[in-house]
C-alpha positions in Angstrom: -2.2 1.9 10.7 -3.0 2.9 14.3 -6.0 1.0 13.9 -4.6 -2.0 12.9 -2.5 -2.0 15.7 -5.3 -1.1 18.2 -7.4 -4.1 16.8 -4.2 -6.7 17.9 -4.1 -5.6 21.5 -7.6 -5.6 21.7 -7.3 -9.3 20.1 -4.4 -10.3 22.4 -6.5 -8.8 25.2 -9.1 -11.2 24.9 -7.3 -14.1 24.0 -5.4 -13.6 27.2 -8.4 -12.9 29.5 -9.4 -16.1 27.7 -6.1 -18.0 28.7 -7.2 -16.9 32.4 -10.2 -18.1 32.8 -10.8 -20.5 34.9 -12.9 -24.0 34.0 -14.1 -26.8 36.6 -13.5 -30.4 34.9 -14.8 -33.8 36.7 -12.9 -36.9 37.0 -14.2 -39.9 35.8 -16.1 -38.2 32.8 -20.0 -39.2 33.8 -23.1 -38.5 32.2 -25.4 -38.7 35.2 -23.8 -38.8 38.9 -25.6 -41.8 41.3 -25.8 -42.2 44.7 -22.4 -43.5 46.2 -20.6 -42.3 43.5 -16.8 -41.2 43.5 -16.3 -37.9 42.0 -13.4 -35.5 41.4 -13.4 -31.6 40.5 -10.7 -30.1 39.0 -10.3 -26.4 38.7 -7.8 -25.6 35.8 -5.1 -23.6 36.9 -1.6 -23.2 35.4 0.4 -22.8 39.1 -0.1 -24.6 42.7 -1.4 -22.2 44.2 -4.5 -21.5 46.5 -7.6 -22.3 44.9 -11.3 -21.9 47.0 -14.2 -23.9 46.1 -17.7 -22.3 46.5 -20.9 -24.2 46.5 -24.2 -23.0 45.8 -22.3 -19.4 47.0 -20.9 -20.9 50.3 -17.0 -21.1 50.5 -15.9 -25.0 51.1 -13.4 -26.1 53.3 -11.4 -27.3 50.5 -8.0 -25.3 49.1 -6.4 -27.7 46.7 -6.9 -27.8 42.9 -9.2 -30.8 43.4 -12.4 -31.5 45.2 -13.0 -35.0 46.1 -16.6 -36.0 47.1 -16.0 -39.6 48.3 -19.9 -40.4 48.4 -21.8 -38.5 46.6 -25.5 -38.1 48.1 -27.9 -35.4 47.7 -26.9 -32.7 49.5 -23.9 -32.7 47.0 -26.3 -31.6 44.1 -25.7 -27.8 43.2 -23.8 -25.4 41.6 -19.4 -25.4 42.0 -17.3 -22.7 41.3 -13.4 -22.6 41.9 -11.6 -19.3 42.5 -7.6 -18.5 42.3 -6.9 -14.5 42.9 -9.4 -12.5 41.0 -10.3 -15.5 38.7 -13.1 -17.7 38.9 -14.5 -19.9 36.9 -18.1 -20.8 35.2 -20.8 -22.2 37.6 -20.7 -26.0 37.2 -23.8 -27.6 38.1 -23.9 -31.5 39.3 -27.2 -33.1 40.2 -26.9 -36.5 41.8 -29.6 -38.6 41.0 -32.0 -40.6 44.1 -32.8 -43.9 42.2 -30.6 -46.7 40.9 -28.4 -47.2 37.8 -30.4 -49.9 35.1 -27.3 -52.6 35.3 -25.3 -54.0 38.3 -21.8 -54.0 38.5 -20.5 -56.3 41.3 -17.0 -58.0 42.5 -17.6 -62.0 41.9 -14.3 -63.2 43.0 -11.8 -61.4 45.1 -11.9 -58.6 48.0 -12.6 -54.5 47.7 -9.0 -54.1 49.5 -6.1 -56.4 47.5 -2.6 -55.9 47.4 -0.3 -54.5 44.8 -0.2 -56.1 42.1 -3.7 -58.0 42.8 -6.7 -58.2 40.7 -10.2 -58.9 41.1 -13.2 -60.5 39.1 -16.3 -58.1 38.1 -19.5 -59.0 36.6 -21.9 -56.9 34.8 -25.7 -57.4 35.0 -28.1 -55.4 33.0 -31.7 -57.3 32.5 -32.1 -55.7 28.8 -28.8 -57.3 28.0 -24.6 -56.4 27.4 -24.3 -56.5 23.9 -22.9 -53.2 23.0 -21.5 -52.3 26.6 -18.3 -51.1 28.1 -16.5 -50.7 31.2 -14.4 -48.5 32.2 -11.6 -47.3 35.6 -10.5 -44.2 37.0 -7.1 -44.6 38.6 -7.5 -40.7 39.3 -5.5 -39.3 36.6 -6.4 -40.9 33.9 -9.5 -43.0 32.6 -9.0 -46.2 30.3 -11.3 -49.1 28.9 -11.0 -51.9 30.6 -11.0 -55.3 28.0 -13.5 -57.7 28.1 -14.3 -60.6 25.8 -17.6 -60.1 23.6 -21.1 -61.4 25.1 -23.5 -62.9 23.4 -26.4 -61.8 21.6 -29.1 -62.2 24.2 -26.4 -62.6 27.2 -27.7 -60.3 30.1 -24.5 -60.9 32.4 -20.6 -60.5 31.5 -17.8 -61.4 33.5 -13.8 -60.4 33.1 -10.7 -59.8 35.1 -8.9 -56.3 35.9 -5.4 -56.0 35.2 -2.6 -55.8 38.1 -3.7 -53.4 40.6 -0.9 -51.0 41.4 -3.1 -47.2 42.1 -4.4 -46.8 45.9 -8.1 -46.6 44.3 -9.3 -47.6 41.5 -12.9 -47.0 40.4 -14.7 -48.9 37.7 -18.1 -48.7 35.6 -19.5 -49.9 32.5 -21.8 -47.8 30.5 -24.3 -48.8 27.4 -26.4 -46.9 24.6 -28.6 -44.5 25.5 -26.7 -42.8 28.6 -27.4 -45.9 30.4 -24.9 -46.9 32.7 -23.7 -49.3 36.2 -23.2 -48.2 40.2 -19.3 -47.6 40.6 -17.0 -50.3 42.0 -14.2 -49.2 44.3 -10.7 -51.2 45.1 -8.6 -50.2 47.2 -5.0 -51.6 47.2 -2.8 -51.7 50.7 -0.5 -49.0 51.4 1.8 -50.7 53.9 2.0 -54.0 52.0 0.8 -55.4 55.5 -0.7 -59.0 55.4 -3.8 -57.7 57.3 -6.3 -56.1 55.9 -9.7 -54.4 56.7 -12.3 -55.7 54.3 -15.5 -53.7 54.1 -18.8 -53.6 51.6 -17.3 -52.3 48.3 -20.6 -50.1 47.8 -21.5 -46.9 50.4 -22.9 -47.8 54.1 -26.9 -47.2 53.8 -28.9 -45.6 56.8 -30.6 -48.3 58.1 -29.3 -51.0 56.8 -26.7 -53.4 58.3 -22.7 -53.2 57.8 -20.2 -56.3 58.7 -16.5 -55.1 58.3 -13.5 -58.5 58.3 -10.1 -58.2 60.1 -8.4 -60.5 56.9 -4.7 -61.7 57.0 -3.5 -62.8 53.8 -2.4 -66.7 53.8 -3.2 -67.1 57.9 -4.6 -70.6 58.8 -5.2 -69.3 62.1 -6.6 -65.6 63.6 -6.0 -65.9 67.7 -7.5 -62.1 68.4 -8.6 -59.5 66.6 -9.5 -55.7 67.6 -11.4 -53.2 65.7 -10.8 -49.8 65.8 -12.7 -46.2 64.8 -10.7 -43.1 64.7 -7.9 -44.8 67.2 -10.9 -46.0 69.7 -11.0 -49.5 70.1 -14.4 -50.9 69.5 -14.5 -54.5 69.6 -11.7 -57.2 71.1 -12.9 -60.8 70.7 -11.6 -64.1 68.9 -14.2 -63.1 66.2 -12.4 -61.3 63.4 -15.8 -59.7 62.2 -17.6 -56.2 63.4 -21.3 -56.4 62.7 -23.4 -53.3 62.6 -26.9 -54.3 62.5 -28.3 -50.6 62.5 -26.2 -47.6 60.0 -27.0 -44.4 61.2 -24.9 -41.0 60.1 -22.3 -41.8 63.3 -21.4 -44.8 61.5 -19.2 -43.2 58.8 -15.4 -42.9 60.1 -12.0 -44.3 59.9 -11.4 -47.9 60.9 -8.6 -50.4 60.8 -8.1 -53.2 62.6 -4.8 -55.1 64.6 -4.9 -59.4 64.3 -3.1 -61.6 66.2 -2.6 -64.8 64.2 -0.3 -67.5 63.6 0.8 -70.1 60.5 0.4 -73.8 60.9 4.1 -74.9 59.3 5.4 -71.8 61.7 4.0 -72.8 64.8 7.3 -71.9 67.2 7.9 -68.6 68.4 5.3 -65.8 69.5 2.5 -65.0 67.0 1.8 -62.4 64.7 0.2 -58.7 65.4 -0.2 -56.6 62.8 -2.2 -53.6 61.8 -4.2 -53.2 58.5 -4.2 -49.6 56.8 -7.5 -47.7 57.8 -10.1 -47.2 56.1 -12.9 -44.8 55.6 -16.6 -45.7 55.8 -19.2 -43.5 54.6 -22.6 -43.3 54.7 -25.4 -42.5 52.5 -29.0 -42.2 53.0 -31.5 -44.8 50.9 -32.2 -44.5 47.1 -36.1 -44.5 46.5 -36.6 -48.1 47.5 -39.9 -49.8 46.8 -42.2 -51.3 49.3 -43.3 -55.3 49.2 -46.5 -56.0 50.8 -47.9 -59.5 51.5 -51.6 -60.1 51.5 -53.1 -63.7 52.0 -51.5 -65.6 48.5 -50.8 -62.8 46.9 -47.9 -60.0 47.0 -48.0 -56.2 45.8 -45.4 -53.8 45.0 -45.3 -50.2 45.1 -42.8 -47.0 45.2 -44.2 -43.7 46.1 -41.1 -41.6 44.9 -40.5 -43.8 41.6 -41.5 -42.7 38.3 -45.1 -42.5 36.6 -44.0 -44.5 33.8 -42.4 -47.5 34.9 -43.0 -51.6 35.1 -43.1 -53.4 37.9 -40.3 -56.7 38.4 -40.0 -59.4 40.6 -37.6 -61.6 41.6 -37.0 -64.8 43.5 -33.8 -65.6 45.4 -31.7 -68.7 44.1 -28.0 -69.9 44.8 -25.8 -67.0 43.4 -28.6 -64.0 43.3 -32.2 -62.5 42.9 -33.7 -64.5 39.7 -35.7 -62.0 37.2 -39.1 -63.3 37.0 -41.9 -62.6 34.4 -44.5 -60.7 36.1 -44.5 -57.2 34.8 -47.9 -56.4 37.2 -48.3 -54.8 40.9 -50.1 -57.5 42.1 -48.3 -61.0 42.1 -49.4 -64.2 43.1 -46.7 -66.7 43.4 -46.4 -70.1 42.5 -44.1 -72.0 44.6 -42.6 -71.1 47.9 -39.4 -69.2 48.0 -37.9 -65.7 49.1 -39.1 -63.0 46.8 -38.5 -59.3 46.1 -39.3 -56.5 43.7 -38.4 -53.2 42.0 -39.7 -50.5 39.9 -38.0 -49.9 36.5 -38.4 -47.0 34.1 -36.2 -46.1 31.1 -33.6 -43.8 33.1 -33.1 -46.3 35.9 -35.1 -48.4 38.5 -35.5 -48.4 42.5 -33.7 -49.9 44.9 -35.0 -53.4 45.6 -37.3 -53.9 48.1 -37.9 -55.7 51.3 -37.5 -59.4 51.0 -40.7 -61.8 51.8 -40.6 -65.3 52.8 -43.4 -67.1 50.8 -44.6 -70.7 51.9 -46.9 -72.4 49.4 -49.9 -73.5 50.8 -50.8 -76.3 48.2 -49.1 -79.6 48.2 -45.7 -79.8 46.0 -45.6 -81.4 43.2 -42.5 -84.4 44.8 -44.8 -84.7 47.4 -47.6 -85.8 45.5 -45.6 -88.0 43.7 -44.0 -89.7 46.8 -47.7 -90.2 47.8 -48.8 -91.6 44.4 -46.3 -93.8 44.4 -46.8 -95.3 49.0 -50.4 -95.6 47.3 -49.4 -98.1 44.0 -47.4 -100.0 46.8 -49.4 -100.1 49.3 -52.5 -101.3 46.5 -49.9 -103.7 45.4 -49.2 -105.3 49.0 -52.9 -106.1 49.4 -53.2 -107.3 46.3 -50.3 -110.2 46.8 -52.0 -110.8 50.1 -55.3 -111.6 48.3 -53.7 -114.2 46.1 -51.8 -115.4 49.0 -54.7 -116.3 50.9 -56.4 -117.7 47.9 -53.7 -120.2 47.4 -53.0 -121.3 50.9 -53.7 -124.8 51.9 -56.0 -123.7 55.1 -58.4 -121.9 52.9 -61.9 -123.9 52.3 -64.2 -122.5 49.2 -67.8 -122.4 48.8 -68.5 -124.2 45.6 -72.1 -123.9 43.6 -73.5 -126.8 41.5 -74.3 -126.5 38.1 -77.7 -127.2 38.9 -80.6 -127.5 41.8 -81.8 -130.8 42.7 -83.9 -128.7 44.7 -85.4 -126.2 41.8 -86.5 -127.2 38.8 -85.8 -123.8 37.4 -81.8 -124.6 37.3 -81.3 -122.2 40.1 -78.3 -122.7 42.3 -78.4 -123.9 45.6 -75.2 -122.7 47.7 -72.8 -125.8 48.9 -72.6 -126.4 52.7 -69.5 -125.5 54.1 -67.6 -128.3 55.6 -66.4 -127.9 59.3 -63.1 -126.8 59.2 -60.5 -129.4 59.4 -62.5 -132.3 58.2 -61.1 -132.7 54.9 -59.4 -130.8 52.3 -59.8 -131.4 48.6 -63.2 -133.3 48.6 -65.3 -134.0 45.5 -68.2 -132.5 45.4 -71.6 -133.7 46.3 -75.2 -133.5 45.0 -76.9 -134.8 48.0 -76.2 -134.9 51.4 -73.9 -136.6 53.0 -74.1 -140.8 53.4 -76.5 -141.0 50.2 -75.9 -143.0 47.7 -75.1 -141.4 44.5 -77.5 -141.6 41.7 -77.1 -142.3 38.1 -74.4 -140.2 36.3 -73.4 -138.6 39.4 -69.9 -138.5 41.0 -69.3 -140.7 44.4 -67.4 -138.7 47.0 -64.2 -140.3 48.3 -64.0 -141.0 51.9 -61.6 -139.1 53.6 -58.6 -141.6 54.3 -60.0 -144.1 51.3 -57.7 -142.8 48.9 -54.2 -142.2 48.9 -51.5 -142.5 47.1 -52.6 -141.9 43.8 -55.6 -144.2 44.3 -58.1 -144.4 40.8 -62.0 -143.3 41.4 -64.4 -146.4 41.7 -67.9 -145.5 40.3 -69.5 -148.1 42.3 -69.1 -149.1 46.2 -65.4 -150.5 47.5 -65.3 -154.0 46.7 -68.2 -154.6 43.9 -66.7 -156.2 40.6 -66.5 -153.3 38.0 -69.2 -153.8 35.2 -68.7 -154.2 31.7 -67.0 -151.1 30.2 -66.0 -149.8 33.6 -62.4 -149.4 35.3 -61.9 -151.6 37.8 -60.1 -149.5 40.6 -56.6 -151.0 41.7 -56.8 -152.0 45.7 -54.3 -150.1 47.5 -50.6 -151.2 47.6 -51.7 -154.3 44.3 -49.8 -151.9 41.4 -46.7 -150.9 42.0 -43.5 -150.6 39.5 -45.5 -150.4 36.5 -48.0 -153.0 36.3 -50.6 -153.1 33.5 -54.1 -152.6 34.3 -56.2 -156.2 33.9 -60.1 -156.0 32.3 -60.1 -159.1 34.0 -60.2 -160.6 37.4 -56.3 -161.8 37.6 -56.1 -165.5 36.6 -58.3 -165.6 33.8 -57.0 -166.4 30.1 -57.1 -163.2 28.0 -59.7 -163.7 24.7 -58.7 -163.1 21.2 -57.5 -159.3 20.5 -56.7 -158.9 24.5 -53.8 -158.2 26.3 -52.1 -160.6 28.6 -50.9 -158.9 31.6 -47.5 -159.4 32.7 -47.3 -160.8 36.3 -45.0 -159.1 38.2 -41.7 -159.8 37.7 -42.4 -162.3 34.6 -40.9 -159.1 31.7 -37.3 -157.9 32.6 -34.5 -156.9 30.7 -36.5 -156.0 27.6 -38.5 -159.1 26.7 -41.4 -158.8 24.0 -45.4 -159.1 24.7 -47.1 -161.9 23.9 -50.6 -162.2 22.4 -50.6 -165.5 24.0 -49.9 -167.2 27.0 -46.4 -168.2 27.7 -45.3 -170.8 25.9 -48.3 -171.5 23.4 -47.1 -171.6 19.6 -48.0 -168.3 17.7 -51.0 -167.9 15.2 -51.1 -166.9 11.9 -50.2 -163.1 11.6 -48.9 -163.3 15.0 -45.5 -162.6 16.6 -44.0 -165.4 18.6 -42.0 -163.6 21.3 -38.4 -165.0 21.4 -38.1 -167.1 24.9 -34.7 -165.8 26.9 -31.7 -166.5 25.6 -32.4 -168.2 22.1 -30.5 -167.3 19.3 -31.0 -168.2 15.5 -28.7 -167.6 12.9 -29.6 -164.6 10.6 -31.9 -163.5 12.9 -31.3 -160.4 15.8 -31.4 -161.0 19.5 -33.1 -157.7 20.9 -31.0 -156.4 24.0 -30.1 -157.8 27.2 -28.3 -156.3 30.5 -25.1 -157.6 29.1 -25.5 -156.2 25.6 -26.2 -158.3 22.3 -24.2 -160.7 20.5 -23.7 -159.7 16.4 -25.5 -161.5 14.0 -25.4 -161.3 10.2 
């Protein structure tokens, strides 16, 4: 019986030695703890009272129940213990890890400090794709899943909207399969519901790297002065309502607000505005492993001496909203159009920071410039071309024509035509001989330049010889006009049986018949007797006159 008894203390003993231990707990829950990071550790403890944080051994200057490392870096990497009294708890070990997380998690619309009540925009980039990922904040005391709508199946970005802000921080981060997880986003909301507000970069300052903090007022048209401050000191007092830090060094990191003096449009009586913002705390972390661009002639390689053994090579080119992934999976790239480029290492853990930008100018032609060349070459081909046929058709243009055959050669060779002073003639007949001879048999006579005008016929003999049998006697100039008939005859003579008689001028008007005969003779058998002017027999029809026709039957 005493036995039994002894083996229930001894049970209760241990269960309330258990009960006392102490345990360390972080806040938010994360597998693997990046640079810039926000971190909590709790130490479990039933009461308020004291509790001391050791390090690696070394007591902390830290005596609440929580230990809040703002930025983590990698002198926070060790081993934690928390003390109350005589407890103290397990060793806790946290490594923070120098590279970068696979996906990017980054605000798209809205600012890292919002009021109460605000919300922002994220989006989620992860190069492998979002299919299967979550995101996640940390409000401090509690963490919840933050809703998004499903991606698609080979989607590598997703965007969505937080809920109303309403805790001083909130920290968010999407994780994926295989322990893979985003860098942390931190929003801040404003603790005096002022409508100014210090805006800074929503990730960590970087040694070395440049920093550009905004004196914002909320719904101002108009910012008259602004000063920047740094642990009370002011720092900057100037119309610009920006502080730019080219150069972060470790000094950098401190508490900064800033005081605007602005004014509203529809509000424009009275003194303006000046109003502090809440302050802020900027901290500063040293440089993940970063890789290293170098530029050599056309071609670019990448390297990274502290990145992993097993990882690819990427590179990227910079567009309108961000750094485009390219195909290239090898050190050495050679691009293929000018543009801004950049590149990383990437393993299966994580990847390097991306590396120095380079500025690329192609050296060969591009490709709308080539066309805007092809294109002033078809024009200007086409402008020569239409002056070619215009100078072929102009009137002051005189040709060179070759005979059919040499009177000179008996081998029908061709002998090349004389070219004809200029202004002589235009639109002379060709010649066989030379000028002044008389044209042999079968040959063309040239006109005389002057000799015919006016629609004047060819003669085949000399002016003024009677045109032989067969032959058209050429009209004199100024003898046919309004439509007279051609005569075989000399004019006078009677026309022979199965010729024509030819109208004198003026003799046929007002639609009178041809005669075979002369005028007046009586009509031959299986001839028609034209029907003098004005006669009319019964039963038989009077062809049309000026005044129109009477009716017969």
């Amino acid at each position: 019986m005493r036995a039994m008894q002894r083996l229930l203390l001894l049970a209760e003993f241990v269960l309330l030695a258990r009960c006392q231990k102490l345990q360390v707990d972080i806040s938010p829950q994360l597998e693997k703890i990046f640079l810039g990071d926000l971190i909590r550790l709790r130490c479990d403890s039933s009461n308020g009272s004291e509790v001391k944080w050791y390090m690696n051994g070394t007591e902390q200057n830290q005596r609440s129940h929580t230990l809040k490392i703002e930025v983590a870096t990698l002198k926070h990497s060790g081993i934690y213990q928390c003390e109350r009294g005589t407890l103290k708890s397990d060793d806790y070990p946290i490594t923070v890890q120098d590279y970068v997380p696979k996906a990017s998690l980054t605000i798209r619309t809205g600012q890292p400090v919002v009021r109460k009540g605000g919300s922002v925009i994220l989006q989620l980039d992860h190069e492998d794709g979002v299919k299967g990922w979550k995101c996640w904040v940390n409000t401090g005391e509690q963490t919840q899943k933050v809703p998004m709508r499903r991606s698609l199946e080979k989607a590598v970005r997703v965007v969505f909207q937080t809920h109303r802000l309403e805790a001083p921080e909130s920290v968010f981060w999407c994780t994926g399969t295989q322990q893979l997880r985003s860098n942390q986003i931190l929003v801040r909301t404003s603790v005096s519901e002022q409508y100014v507000a210090l805006e800074m970069y929503p990730l960590p300052a970087v040694v070395g790297e440049s920093l550009t903090l905004k004196c914002l007022v909320w719904g101002a048209e108009r910012i008259i002065r602004a000063v920047f401050y740094k642990d009370t000191k002011s720092i900057q007092e100037s119309q610009q309502f920006t502080y730019h830090i080219d150069n972060v060094t470790d000094s950098t990191g401190g508490r900064y607000k800033c005081e605007a003096t602005y004014t509203y449009k529809q509000h424009s009586a009275g003194p303006p505005y000046q109003v502090f913002s809440d302050e802020q705390n900027v901290f500063v972390q040293v440089s993940p492993m970063r890789a290293v661009l170098v530029s050599a002639g056309s071609s670019m390689s990448c390297s990274c001496l502290r990145c992993r053994a097993n990882g690819t090579y990427h590179w990227y080119i910079y567009h309108g909203e961000g750094w485009l992934l390219m195909s290239s999976r090898q050190r050495v790239m050679t691009p293929e159009k000018s543009g801004t480029y950049a590149c990383r290492m990437v393993w299966t853990e994580g990847r390097s920071a991306l590396s120095n930008v380079h500025i690329y100018q192609s050296k060969s032609i591009p490709m709308s410039i080539v066309v805007i060349l092809v294109l002033l070459v078809v024009v200007g081909l086409g402008v020569c071309f239409c002056f070619i046929i215009k100078r072929r058709n102009t009137t002051d243009q005189v040709y060179e024509d070759v005979p059919l055959r040499s009177r000179d050669t008996a081998d029908g060779g061709y002998d090349v035509l004389k070219k004809r002073p200029q202004g002589e003639g235009e639109y002379d007949t060709l010649q066989p001989g030379a000028s002044g001879e008389q044209p042999k048999e079968g040959e063309y006579q040239a006109l005389k330049k002057g000799e015919a005008t006016e629609y004047d016929t060819l003669q085949p003999g000399a002016s003024g010889e009677q045109a032989k049998e067969g032959e058209y006697q050429a009209l004199k100039k100024g003898e046919a006009t309004e439509y007279d008939t051609l005569q075989p005859k000399a004019p006078g003579e009677q026309a022979k049986e199965g010729e024509y008689q030819a109208l004198k001028k003026g003799e046929a008007s007002e639609y009178d018949t041809l005669q075979p005969g002369a005028s007046g003779e009586q009509a031959k058998g299986g001839e028609y007797e034209a029907l003098k002017k004005g006669e009319a027999t019964e039963g038989v029809y009077h062809t049309l006159g000026m005044g129109g026709a009477e009716g017969g039957e």
